[in-house]
C-alpha positions in Angstrom: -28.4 122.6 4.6 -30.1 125.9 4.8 -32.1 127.3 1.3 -29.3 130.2 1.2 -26.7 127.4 1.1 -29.0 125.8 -1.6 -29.1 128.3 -3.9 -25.6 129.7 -3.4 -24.8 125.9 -5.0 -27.1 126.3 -7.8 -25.3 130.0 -8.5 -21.8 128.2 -8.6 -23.1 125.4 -10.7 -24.7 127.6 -13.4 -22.1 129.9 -13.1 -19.2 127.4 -13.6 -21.0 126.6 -16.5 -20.9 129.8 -18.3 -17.1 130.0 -17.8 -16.3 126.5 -19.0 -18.3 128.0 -22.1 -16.8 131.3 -22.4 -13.7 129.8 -22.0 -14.2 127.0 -24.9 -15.3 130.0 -27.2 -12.4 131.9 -26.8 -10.7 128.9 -27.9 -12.5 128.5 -30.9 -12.5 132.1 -31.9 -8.6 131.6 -31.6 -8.7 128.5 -34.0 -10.9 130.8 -36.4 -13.9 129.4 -35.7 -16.4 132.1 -35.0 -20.0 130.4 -35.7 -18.5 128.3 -32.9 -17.1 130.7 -30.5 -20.8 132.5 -30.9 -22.9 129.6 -30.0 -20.5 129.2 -27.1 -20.9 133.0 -25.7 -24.8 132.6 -26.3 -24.9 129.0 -24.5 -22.8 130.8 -21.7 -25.0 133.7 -21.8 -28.0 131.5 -21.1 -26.2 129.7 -18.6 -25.0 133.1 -16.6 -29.0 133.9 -17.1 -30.0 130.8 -14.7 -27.3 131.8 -11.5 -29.2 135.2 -11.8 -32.5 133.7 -11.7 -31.5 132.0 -8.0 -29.6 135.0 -7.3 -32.9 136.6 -8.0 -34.3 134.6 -5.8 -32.5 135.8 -2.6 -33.1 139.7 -3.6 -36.3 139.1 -3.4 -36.3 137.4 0.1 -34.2 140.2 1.3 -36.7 142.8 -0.8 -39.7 140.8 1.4 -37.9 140.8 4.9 -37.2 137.5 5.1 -33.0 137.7 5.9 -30.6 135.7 4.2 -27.8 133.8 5.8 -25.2 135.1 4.6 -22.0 132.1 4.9 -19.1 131.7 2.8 -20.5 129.9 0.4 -23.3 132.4 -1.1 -19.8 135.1 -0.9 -18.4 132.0 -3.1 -21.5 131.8 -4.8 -21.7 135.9 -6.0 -18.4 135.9 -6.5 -17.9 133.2 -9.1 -21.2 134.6 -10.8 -19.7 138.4 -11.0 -16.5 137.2 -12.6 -18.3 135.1 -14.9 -20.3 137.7 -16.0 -16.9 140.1 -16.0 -15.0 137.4 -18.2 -18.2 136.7 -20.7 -17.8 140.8 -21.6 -13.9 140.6 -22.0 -14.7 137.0 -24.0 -16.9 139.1 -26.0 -13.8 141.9 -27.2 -11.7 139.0 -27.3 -13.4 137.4 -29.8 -13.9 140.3 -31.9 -10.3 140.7 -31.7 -9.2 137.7 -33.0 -12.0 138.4 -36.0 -10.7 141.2 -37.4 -6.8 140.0 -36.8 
């Protein structure tokens, strides 16, 4: 397995992470448990901040000339970060929403 291939892994893991986390805090916000639903959006936040270090990782190969292979799996990869980063924003409204309801 190539290091692109590596890292696109390591981008879905941490990235599936921070859903599963965003998606438990919505939850909670919704049962009125905000404390909760905060730790959950910070924990996802933190989470989300680890795929962008290894996504970091290939900017700065491409920044340095060395080119990435770029296979399905490191499209997976940016994709399941984006929309995890897309959904902790909306998570974040949500939350608020069912605050003030």
């Amino acid at each position: 397995m190539d290091s692109t291939t590596e890292i696109a892994f390591q981008i879905i893991l941490y990235a599936g992470n921070g859903k599963t986390s965003i998606m438990e805090a919505i939850q909670a916000a919704k049962a009125g448990n905000f404390t909760r639903a905060n730790q959950l959006v910070e924990k996802a936040g933190e989470e989300i901040g680890k795929a962008h270090k290894y996504q970091t990782l290939l900017l700065k190969k491409e920044a340095n000339g060395e080119g990435n292979i770029i296979n399905v799996m490191l499209i997976h990869s940016q994709d399941h970060l984006m929309t995890t980063m897309t959904m902790r924003d909306l998570a974040i409204e949500i939350i608020e929403i069912y605050r003030y309801k």
